[in-house]
C-alpha positions as CSV (number, residue, x, y, z in Angstrom):
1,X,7.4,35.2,6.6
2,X,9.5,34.3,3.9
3,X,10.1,30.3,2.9
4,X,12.7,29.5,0.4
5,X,10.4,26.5,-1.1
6,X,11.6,24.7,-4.0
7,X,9.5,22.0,-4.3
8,X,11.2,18.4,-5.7
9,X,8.9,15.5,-4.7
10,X,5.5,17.6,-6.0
11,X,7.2,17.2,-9.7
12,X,6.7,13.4,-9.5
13,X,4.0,11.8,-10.9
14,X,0.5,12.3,-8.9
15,X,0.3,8.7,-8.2
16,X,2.9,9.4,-5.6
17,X,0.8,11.5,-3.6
18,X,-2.6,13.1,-2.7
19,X,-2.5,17.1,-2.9
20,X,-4.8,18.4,0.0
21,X,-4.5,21.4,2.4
22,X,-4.0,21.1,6.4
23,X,-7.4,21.6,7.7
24,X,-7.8,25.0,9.8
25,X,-7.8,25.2,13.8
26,X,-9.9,27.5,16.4
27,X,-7.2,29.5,17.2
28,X,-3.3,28.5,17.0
29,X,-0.9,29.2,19.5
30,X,2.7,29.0,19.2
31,X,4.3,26.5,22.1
32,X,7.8,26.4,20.7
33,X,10.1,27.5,17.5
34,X,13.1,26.3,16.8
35,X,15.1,29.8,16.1
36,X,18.4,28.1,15.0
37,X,16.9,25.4,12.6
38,X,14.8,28.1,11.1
39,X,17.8,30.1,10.2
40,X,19.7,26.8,8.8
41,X,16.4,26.4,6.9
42,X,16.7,30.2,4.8
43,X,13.4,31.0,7.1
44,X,13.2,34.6,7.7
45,X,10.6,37.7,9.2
46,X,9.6,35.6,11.8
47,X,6.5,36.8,13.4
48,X,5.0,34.3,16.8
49,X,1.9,35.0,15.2
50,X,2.3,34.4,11.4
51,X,4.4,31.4,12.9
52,X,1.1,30.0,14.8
53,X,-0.7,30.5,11.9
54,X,1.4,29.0,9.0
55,X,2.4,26.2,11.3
56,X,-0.6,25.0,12.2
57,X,-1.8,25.0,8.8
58,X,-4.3,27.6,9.0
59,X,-2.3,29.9,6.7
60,X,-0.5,28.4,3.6
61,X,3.3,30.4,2.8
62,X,4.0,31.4,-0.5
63,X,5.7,28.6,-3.0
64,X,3.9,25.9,-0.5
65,X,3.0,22.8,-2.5
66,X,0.9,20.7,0.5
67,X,0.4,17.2,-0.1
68,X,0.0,13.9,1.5
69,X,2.4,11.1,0.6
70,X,1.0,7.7,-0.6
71,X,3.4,4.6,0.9
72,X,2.5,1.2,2.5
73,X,4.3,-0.7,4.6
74,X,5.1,-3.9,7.2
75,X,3.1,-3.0,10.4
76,X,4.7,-5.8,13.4
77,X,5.5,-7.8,10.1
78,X,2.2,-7.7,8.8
79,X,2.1,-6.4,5.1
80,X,-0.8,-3.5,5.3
81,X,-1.6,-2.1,1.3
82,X,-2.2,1.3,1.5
83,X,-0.8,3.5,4.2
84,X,0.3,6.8,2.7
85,X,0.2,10.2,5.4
86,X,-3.0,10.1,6.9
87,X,-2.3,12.9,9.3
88,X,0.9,14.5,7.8
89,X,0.8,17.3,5.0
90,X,4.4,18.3,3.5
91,X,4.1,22.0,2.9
92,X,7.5,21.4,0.6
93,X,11.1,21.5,0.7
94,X,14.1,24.2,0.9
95,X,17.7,23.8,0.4
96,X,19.2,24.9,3.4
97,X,22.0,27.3,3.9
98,X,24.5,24.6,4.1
99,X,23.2,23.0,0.6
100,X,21.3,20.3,1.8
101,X,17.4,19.8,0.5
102,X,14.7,19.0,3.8
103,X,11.4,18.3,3.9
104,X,9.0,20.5,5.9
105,X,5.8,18.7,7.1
106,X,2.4,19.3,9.3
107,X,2.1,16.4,11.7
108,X,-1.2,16.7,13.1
109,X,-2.7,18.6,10.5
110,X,-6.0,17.5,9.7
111,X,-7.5,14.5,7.4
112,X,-6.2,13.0,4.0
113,X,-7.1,10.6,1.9
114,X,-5.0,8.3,3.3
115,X,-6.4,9.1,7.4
116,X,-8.5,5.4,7.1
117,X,-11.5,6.5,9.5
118,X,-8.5,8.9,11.7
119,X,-9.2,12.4,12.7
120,X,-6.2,13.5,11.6
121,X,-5.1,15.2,14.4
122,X,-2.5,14.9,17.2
123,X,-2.7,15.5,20.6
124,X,-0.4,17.9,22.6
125,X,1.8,15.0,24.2
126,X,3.0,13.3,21.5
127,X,3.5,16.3,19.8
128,X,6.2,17.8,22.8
129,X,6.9,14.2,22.9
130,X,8.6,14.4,19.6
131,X,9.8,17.9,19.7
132,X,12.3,17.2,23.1
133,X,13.2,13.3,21.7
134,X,13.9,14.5,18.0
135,X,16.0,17.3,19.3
136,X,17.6,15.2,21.9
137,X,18.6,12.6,19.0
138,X,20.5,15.6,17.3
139,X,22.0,17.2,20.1
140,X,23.5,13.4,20.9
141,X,24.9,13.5,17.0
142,X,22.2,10.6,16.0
143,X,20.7,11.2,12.5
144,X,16.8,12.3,12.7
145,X,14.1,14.4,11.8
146,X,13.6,17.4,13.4
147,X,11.4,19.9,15.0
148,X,11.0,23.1,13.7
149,X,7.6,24.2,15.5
150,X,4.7,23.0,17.7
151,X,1.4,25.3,17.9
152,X,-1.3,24.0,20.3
153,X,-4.7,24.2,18.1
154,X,-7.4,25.3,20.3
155,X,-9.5,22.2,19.6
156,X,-9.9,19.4,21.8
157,X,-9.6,15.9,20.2
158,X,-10.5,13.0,21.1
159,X,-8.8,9.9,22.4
160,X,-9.1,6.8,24.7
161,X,-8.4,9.3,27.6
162,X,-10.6,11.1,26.9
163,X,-10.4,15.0,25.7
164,X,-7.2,16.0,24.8
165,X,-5.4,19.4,23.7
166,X,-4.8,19.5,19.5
167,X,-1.1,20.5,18.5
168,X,0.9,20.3,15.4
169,X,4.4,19.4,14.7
170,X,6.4,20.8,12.5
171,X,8.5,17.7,11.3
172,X,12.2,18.5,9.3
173,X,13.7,15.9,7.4
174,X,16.1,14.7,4.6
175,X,13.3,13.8,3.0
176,X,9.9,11.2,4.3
177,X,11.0,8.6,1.8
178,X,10.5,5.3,3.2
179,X,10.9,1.6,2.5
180,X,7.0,1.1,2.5
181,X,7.1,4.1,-0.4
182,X,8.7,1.5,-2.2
183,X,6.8,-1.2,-1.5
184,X,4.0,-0.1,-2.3
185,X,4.8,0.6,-6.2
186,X,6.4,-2.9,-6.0
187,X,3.2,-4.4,-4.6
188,X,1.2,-3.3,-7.2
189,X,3.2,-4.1,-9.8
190,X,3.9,-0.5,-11.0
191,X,7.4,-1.1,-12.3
192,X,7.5,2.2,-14.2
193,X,6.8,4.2,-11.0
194,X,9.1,1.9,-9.1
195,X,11.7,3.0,-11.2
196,X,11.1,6.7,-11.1
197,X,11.1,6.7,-7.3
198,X,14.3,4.9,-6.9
199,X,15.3,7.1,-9.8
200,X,14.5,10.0,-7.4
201,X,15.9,8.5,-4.1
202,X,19.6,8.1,-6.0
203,X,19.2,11.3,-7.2
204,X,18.5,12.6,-3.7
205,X,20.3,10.8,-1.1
206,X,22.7,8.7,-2.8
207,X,24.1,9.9,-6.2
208,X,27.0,8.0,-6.2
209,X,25.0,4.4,-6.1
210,X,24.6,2.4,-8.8
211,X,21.1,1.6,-9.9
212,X,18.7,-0.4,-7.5
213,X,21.1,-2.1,-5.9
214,X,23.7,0.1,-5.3
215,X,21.1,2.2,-3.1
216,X,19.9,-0.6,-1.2
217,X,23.9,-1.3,-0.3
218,X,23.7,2.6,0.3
219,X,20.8,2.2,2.5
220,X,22.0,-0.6,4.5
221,X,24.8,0.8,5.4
222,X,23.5,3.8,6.6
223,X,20.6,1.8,8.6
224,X,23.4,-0.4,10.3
225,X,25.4,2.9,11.5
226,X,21.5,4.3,12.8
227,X,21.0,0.9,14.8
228,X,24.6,1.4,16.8
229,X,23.8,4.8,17.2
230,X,20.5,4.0,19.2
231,X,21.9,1.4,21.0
232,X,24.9,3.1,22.3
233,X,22.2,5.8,24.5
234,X,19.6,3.1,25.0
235,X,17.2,4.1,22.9
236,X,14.3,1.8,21.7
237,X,12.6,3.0,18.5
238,X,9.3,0.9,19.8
239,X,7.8,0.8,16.2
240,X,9.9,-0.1,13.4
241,X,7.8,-0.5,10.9
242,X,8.7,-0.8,7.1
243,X,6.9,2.5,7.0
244,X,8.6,3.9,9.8
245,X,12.1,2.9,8.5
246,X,13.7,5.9,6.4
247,X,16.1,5.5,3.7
248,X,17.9,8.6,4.7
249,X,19.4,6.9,7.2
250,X,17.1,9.0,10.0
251,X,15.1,8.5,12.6
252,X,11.7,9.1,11.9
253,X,8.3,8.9,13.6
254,X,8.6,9.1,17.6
255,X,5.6,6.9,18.5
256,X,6.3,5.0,22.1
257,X,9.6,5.3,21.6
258,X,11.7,5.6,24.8
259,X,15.2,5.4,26.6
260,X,15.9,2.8,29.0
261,X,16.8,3.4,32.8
262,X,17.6,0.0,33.5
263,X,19.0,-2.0,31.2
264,X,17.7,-5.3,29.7
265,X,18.2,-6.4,26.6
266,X,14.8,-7.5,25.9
267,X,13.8,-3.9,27.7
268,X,10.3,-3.0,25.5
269,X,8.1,-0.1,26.3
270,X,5.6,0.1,23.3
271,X,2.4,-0.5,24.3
272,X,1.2,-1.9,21.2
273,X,4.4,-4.5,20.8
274,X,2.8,-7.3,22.5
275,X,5.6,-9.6,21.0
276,X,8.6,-8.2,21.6
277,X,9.4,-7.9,18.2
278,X,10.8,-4.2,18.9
279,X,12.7,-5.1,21.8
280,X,16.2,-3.4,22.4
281,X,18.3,-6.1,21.5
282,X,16.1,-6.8,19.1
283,X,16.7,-4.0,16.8
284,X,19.7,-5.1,14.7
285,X,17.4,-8.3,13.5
286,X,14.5,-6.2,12.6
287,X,16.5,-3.4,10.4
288,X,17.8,-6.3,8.8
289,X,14.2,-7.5,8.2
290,X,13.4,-4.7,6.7
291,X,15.8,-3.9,4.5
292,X,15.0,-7.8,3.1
293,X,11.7,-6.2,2.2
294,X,13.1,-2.9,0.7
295,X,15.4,-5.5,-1.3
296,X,12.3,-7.2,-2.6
297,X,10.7,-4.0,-3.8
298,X,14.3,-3.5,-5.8
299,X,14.6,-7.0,-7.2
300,X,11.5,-6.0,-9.3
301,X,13.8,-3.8,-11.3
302,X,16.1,-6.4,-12.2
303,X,16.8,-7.8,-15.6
304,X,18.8,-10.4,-14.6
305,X,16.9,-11.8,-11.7
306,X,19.0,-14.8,-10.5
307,X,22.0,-12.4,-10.7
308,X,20.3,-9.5,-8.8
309,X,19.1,-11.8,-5.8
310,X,22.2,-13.5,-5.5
311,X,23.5,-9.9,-5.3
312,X,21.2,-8.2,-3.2
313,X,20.8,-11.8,-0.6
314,X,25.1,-10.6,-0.2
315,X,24.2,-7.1,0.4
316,X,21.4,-8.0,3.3
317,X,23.6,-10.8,4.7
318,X,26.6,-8.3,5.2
319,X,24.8,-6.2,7.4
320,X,25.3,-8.3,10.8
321,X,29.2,-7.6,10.3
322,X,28.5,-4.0,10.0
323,X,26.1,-3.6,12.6
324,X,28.5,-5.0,15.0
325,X,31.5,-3.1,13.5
326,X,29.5,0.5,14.0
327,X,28.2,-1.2,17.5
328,X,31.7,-2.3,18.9
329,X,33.4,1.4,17.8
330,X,30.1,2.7,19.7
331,X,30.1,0.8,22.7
332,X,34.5,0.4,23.0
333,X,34.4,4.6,22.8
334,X,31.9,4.4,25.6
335,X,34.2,2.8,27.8
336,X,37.2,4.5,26.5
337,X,38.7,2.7,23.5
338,X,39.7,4.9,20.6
339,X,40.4,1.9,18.5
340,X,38.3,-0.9,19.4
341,X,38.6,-4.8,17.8
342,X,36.9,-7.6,18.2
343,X,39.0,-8.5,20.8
344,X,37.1,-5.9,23.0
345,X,33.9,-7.5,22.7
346,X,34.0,-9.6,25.3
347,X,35.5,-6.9,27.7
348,X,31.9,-4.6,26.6
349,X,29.7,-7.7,27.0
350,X,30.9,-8.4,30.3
351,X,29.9,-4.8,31.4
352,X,26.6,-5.1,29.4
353,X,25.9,-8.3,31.5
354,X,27.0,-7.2,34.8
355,X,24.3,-4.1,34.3
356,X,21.5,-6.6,33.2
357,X,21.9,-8.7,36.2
358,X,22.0,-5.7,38.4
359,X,19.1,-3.5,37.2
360,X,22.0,-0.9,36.4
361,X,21.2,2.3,35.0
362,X,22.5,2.3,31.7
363,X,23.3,5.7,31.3
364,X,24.3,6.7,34.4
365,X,26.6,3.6,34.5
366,X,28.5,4.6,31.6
367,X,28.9,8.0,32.5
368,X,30.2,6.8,35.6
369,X,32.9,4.9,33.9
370,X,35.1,8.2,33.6
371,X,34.4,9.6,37.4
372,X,34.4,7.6,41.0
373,X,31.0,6.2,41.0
374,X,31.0,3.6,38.8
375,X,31.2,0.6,41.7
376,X,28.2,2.2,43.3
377,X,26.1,1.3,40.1
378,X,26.2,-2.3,41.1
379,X,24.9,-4.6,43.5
380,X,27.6,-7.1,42.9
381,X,30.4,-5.1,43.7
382,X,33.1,-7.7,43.7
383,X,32.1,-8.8,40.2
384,X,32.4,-5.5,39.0
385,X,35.5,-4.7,40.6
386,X,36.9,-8.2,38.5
387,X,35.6,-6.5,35.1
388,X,36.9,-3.3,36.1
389,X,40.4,-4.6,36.6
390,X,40.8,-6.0,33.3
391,X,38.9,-2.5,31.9
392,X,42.1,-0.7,33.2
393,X,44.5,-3.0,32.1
394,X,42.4,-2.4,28.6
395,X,42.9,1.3,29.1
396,X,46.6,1.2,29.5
397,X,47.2,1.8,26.2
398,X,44.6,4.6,25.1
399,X,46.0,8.4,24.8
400,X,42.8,9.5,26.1
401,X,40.2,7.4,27.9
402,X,38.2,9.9,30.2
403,X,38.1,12.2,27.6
404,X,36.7,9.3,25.0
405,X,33.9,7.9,27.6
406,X,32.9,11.6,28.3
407,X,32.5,12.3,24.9
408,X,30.6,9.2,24.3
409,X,28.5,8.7,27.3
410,X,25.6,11.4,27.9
411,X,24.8,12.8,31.0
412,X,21.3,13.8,30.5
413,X,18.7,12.0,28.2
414,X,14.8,12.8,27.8
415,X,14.3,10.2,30.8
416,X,10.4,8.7,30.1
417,X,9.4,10.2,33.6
418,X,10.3,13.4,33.2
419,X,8.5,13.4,29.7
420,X,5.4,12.1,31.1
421,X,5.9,15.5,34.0
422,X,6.5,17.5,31.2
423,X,3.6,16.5,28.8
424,X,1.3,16.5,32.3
425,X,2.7,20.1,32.9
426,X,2.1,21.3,29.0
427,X,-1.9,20.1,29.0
428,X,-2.5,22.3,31.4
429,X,-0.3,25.4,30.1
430,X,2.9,25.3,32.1
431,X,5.9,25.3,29.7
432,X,8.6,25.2,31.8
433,X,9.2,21.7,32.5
434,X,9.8,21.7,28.5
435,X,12.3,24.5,28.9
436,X,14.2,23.0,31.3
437,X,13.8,19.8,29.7
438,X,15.1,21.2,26.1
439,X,18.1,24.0,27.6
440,X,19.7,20.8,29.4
441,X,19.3,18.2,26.2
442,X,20.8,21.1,23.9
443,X,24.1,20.5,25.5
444,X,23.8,16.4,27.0
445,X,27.0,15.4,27.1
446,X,27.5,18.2,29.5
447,X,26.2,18.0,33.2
448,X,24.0,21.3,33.3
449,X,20.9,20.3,35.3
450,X,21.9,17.7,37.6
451,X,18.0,16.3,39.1
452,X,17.0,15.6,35.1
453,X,20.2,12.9,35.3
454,X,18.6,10.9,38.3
455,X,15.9,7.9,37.5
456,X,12.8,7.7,38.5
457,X,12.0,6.7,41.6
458,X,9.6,3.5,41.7
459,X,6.6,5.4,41.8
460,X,7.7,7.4,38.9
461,X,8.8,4.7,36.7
462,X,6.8,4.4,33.0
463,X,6.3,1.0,32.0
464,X,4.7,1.8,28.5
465,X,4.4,4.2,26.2
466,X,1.5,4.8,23.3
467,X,2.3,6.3,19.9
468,X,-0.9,8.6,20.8
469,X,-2.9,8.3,17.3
């Protein structure tokens, strides 16, 4: 197997990381590879058993630099010192063949430094879990990591259910820089380090910002468009963590994330978010929150310190204008509006409330918008046929509504049912729930498989999800 590795983040100072090898497994077995990303990625001679063995960590490719990443972070807005990858390894990066540089990392691939009394390891669910939902996320066009591989291990781990099948991920992304990888340096009062990471991140990600500042404006910006982008498919990150929150702009680490069936706007599945705080409406507020703390870790950098806040207080209090600009051009294309204004909020909010005091299936709703089945979403029939009268007064206008809410509105999503059947299926070696499962979310915007559209019935309904460490 050949990588194209040329290694960026290793160069930096070895403050910035732990180097440390994935720890080997009984014997790998390849349970997916992702052909087409491989090929993006300059990744060639692939061999299903070489590929078990490199990405599982047992063998390490040529030009590999494997190391652990040292960050910290806001855990449920509790400030926790020393984080860093404590079952992650990043093998290194490539420049793919469209120019970009990625990150290629083991998730699951033994202890680190940083693994704070962990094993290290990942169980087979969480692993598939992340492989369909990362995949998903691009398929839908929503910025995120990917999956390049999962290899089930051999080794049983151990977890509060008990026994478990081992698996490693293969996790792809623009890079694993996060806001806790800057508060960290910031925390400790490491200034000169401070600067060389954000030194780094311009150079990476945004080298058109100006200086501290001008990348958290860049980083903003990008999180505000991310936030729309999960909202507009009901998606609820569950965890949103400081060190959780990429400044790529990406979604990164699929813990008990989920997508809603019903909708709610205080809809929460994590199992550990005994607040709320990572609710689905929520979610605007607590990217804002963080990039408050990514603007502290900046401010350090300052020379003029009154002038910097007073700048960088602008830059965070901008971002509820462009969170609902990114949301309203979201949510008006889902019901059919090319050019949305703020005069169409109410119209969206109408619909949004109608479907919350309903129980109304949020994606099948919307996809409904552009067919004959809409009414039959709703209980209150007569209320919805009062909102859908001014909707096509609204759509009077627009060149092409169906064609906007169809491309806008998904027909399939990884529905948290039909994960948990999958994940069930998996542990006990049958695969093809995750075919099906992955050929139908390849192409979601197009009705292929039409029993992985329906929700759950009330005995298949998932009330929580765990983030499986």
């Amino acid at each position: 197997m050949h990588i194209p590795f040329d290694n960026s983040f290793a160069t930096l100072p070895e403050g910035f990381y732990s180097r440390v090898n994935p720890t080997p497994t009984t014997s790998p077995k390849l349970l997916s590879f992702n052909d087409s990303l491989a090929k993006l990625l300059g990744i060639t001679d692939t061999d299903p058993l070489e590929l078990a063995q490199v990405f599982s960590g047992n063998m390490i490719p040529d030009g590999a630099s494997p190391l652990a990443q040292l960050y910290s972070g806001h855990q449920f807005g509790n400030y926790n010192a020393r984080l860093g990858d404590g079952r992650a390894i990043l093998l290194g990066e490539v420049i793919s063949n469209n120019g970009l540089r990625f990150d290629i990392q083991l998730k699951g691939s033994g202890r680190t430094p940083y693994s704070r009394g962990g094993d290290g390891r990942a169980w087979m669910g969480p692993v598939l879990r992340e492989y369909v939902i990362s995949e998903a996320m691009h398929a839908l066009g929503i910025p995120t990591t990917r999956a390049l591989a999962a290899v089930a291990t051999g080794d049983d781990i151990l977890r509060e259910q008990g026994m478990l099948p081992g698996a490693v991920l293969t996790r792809v992304a623009s890079s694993h820089l996060r806001v806790g990888t800057f508060q960290i340096f910031a925390h400790r009062g490491q200034i000169e380090d401070l600067q060389t990471l954000t030194d780094y991140a311009i150079a990476r990600h945004y080298p058109e910002a100006d200086g501290p500042l001008g990348l958290l404006k860049a980083v903003c910006a990008k999180q505000a468009d991310l936030i729309a982008a999960w909202m507009s498919v009901g998606f609820i990150h569950g965890v949103m963590n400081t060190d959780n929150c990429s400044i790529s702009g990406e979604t990164i680490d699929y813990g008990p994330c989920a997508f809603m069936d019903i909708f709610h706007m205080g809809m929460v599945f994590s199992s550990i978010d005994r607040e709320s705080r990572y609710a689905y409406g929520n979610q605007p507020n607590m990217a804002m929150w963080n990039m408050a703390q990514l603007a502290t870790s900046l401010l350090q950098l300052a020379q003029d310190q009154d002038a910097a806040l007073e700048e960088a207080t602008a830059i965070i209090h901008a971002m509820p204008d462009q969170i609902e600009t990114a949301w309203l051009a979201r949510f008006g294309a889902k019901i059919g509006l090319q050019n949305s204004t703020k005069q169409d909020t109410d119209l969206i909010q109408n619909l949004l409330d109608l479907m919350q005091k309903d129980g109304a299936d949020f994606t099948n709703t919307f996809r409904a918008l552009s067919g004959e089945d809409a009414r039959n979403q709703f209980t209150d029939r007569d209320a919805f046929d009062a909102w859908s009268q001014d909707h096509k007064e609204r759509l009077a206008s627009e060149p092409d509504p169906l064609g906007t809410m169809d491309a806008a509105n998904p027909a399939v999503i990884p529905r948290n049912h039909r994960m948990e059947q999958m994940i069930e299926a998996a542990s006990a070696g049958d695969m093809a729930p995750f075919n099906r499962l992955m050929n139908a979310l390849a192409t979601p915007y197009t009705l292929s498989d039409t029993e992985l559209a329906k929700p759950p019935s009330p005995s298949e309904q998932v009330v929580a999800t765990f983030c499986g460490t």
